[in-house]
GUNU-253744 format. One record per residue (C-alpha): x, y, z; residue in one letter. Coordinates in steps of 0.001 Angstrom, whole numbers, padded with zeros to 6 digits, always signed. Last residue first. Layout:
N
XYZA/...
//
This chain:
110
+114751+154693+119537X/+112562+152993+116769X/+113632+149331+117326X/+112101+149609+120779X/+108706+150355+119749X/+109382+147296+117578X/+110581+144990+120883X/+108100+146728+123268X/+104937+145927+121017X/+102913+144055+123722X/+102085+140301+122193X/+101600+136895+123638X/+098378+136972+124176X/+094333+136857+121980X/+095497+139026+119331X/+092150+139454+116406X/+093080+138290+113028X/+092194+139239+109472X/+093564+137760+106357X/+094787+138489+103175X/+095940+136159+100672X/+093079+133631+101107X/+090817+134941+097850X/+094195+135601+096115X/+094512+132165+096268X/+098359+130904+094567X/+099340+134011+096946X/+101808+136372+095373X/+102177+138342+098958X/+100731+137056+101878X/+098458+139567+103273X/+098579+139016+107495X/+096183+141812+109259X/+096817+142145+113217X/+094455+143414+115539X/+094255+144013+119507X/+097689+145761+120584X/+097454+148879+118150X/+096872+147673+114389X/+099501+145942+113129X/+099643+145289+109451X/+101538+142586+108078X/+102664+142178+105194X/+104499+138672+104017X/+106723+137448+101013X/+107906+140500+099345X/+111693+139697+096825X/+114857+141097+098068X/+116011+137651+098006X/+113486+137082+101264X/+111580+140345+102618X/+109317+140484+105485X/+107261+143845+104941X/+105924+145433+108243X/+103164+148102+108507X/+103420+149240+112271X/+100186+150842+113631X/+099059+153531+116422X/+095993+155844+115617X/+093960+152403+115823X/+091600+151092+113319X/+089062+147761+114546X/+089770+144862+112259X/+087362+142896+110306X/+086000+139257+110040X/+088284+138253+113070X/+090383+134753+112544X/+091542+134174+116233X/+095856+135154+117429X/+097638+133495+119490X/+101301+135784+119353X/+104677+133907+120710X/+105764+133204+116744X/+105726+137323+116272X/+108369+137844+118803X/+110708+134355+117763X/+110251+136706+114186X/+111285+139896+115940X/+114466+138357+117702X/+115674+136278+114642X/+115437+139608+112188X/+117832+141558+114938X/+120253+138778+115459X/+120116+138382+110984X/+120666+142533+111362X/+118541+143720+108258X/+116285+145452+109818X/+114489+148385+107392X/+113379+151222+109297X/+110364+153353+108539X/+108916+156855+110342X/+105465+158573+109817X/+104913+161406+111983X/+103863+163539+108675X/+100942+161108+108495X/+099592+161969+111791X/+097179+160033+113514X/+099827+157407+114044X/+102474+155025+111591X/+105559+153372+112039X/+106758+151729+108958X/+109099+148541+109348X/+110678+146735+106521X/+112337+143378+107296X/+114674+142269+105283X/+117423+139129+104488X/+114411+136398+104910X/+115979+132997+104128X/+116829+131780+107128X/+113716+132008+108632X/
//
């Protein structure tokens, strides 16, 4: 965790001009949204079901992409890991089981 310096936030609904990104680059603020993301259980889905609501986060370390991940309302969540050795496994699907309600990024956007 130390080593990410970014996180890149877009906030995304129905309407593409509605569109809004952040970048967090607050080490507190970085700390408090990866502790977030550690809480989720997530299951391996085969797909993910599209919601008018969704963050697209980029976690950034040396100014370099590491991990996406795609939100998608409170029930889906799409990891892509970036310059995977496996492209095969660098993108993968994942249904939220607990242990995740959006408040802290809905938050960040006030």
């Amino acid at each position: 965790m130390e080593e990410i310096d970014t996180i890149e936030i877009i906030k995304s609904d129905d309407n593409p001009t509605n569109e809004r990104k952040i970048t967090v680059s607050d080490p507190k603020e970085i700390h408090q949204i990866i502790n977030e993301f550690s809480q989720i259980q997530l299951k391996k889905s085969n797909s993910s079901t599209p919601s008018s609501d969704s963050y697209w986060i980029t976690i950034r370390s040396k100014q370099e992409r590491k991990l996406g991940l795609t939100i998608l309302g409170e029930k889906n969540i799409v990891i892509y890991k970036y310059n995977s050795a496996n492209p095969k496994k660098s993108i993968v699907s994942y249904e939220i089981i607990s242990g995740y309600n959006g408040k802290l990024i809905q938050e960040l956007f006030k």
